[in-house]
PATORDO-888169 format. One record per atom (N, C-alpha, C, O): residue in three letters; x, y, z. Coordinates in steps of 0.05 Angstrom, whole numbers, plus 5000, padded with zeros to 4 digits. Each point is the difference from the previous one (the first is absolute). Layout:
<sites>
ALAXYZ ...
</sites>
This chain:
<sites>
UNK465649405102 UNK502149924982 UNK500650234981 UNK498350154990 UNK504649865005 UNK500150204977 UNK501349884977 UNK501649825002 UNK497950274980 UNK501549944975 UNK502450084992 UNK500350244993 UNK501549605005 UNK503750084992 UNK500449894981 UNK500049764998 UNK500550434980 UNK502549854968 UNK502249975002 UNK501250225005 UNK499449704994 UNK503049884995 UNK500249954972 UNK498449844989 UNK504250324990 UNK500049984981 UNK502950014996 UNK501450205000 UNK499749414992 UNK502750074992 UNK501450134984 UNK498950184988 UNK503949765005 UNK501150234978 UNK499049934977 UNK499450184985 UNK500249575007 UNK499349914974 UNK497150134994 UNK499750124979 UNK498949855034 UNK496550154995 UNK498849735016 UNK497549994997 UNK503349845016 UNK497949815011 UNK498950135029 UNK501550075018 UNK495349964982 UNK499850095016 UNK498249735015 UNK498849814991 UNK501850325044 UNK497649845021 UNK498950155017 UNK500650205012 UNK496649614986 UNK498750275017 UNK499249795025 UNK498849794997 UNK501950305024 UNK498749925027 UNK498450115018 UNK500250245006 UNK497949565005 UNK499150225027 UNK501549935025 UNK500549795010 UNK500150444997 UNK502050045023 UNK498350125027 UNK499050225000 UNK501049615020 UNK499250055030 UNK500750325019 UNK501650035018 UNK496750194969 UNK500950225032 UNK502849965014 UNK500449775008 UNK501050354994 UNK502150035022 UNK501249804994 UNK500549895022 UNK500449974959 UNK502649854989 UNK501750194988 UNK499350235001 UNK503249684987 UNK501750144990 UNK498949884961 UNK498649824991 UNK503150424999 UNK498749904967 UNK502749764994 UNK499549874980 UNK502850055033 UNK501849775000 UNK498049815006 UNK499149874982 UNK500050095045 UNK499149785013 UNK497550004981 UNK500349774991 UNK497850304999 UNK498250014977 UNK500749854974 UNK498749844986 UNK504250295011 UNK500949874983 UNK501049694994 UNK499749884978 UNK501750025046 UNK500549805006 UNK498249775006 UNK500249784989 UNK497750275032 UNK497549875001 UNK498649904969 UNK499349784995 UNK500750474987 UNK498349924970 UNK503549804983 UNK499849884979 UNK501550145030 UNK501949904983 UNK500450214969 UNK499349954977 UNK501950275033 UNK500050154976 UNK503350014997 UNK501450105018 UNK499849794958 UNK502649994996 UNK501450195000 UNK499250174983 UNK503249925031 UNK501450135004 UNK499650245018 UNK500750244996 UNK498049635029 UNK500950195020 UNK499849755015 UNK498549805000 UNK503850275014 UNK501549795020 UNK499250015023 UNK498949795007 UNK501350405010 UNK500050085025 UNK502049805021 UNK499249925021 UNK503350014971 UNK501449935016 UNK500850055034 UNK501249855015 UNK497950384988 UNK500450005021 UNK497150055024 UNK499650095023 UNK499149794958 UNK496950015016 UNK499650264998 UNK498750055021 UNK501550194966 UNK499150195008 UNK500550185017 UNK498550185007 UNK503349774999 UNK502150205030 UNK501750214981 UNK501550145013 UNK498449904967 UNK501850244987 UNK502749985001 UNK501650165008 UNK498849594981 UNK502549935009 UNK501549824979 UNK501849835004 UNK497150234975 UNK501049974976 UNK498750094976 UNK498050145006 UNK502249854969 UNK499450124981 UNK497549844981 UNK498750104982 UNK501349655027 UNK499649874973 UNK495449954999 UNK498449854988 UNK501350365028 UNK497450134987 UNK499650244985 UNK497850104997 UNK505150014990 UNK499450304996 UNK498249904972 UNK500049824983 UNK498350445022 UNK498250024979 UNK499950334991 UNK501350195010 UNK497249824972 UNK499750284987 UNK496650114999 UNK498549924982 UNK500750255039 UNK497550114996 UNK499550144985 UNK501150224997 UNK496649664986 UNK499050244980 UNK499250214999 UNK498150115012 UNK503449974973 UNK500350404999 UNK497050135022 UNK500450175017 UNK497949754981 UNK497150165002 UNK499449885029 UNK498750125017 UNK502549634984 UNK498349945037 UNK503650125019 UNK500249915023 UNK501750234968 UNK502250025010 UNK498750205028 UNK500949975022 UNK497850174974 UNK498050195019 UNK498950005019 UNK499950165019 UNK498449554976 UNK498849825020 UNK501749855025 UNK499350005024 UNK504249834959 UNK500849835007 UNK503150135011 UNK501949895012 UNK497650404978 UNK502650195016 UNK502249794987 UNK499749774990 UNK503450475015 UNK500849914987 UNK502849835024 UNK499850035024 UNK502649814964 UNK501049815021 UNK501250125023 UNK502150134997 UNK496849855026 UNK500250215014 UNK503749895008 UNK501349804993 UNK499450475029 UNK503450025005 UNK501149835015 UNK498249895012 UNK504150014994 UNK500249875016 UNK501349674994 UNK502049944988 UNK495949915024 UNK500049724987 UNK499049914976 UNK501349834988 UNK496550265004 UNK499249924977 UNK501950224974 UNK500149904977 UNK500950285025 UNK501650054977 UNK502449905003 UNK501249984979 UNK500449945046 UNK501849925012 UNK500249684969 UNK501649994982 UNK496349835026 UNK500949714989 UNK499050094963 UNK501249914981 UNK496350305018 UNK501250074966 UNK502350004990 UNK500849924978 UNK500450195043 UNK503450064986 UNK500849624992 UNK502449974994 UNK496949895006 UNK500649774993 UNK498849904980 UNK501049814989 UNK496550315003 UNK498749904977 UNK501550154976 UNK501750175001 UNK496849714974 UNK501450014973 UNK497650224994 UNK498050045013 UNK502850064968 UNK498750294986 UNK498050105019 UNK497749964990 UNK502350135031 UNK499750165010 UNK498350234994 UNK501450174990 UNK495449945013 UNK499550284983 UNK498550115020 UNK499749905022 UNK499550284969 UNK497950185021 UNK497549965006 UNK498750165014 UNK500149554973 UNK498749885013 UNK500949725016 UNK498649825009 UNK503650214991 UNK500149675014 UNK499649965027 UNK501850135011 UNK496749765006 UNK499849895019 UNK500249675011 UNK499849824984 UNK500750155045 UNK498849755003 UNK498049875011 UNK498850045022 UNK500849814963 UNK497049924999 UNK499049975035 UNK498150115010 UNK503849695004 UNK499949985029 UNK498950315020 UNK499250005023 UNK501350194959 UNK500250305020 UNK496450064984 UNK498850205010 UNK500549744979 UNK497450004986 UNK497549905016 UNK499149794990 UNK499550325032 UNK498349945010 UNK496749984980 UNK498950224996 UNK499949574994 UNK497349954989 UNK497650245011 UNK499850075023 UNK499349974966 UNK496950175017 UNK498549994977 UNK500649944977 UNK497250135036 UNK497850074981 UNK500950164974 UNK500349934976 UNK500350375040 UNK501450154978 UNK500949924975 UNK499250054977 UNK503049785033 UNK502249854969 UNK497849904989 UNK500849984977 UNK496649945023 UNK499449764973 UNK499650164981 UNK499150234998 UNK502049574983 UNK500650024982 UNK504650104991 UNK501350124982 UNK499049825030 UNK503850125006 UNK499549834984 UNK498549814999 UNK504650364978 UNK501249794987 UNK502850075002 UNK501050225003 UNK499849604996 UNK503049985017 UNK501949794973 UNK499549764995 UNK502850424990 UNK501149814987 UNK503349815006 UNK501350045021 UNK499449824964 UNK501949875016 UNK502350004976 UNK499649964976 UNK503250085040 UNK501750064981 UNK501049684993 UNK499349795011 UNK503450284960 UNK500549784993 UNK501249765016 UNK499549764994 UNK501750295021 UNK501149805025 UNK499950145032 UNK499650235007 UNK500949535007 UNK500650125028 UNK501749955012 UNK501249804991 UNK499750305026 UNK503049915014 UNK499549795019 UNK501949905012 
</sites>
């Protein structure tokens, strides 16, 4: 198991343990952490898991790679150079401890 924060815009944070080889969405959703959606199961195929990796694990967790996953950013709201989606976020050992924050709304 690894450990994932989730810390909304307001400062509420959650911490879950998240299963190896899940996505940090599907992590998210399983713990019931408000405001990541994952509407589309996780297929990259919509926006409404974007999240924002913190500055320091951005290294670990690379950044949103080309393609599809910057493709449906273009749909999310404020947008930065850490934003990713959470769905494209594979769990490992590595991440524990990721903290991953979440912007003020989602699409």
């Amino acid at each position: 198991m690894t450990v994932v924060r989730y810390i909304e815009a307001n400062g509420t944070e959650h911490t879950v343990e998240a299963e190896n080889g899940i996505s940090a969405m599907e992590a998210a959703v399983k713990h019931g952490v408000p405001g990541i959606d994952g509407d589309c199961g996780g297929a990259a195929a919509c926006a409404t898991c974007h999240i924002y990796v913190d500055p320091e694990w951005l290294a670990k967790t690379g950044p949103a790679a080309d393609g599809l996953e910057k493709s449906m950013l273009d749909f999310a709201e404020d947008v930065r150079e850490t934003s990713r989606l959470a769905c494209q976020i594979k769990v490992t050992g590595e991440l524990n401890g990721l903290v991953l924050r979440l912007p003020d709304r989602q699409h």
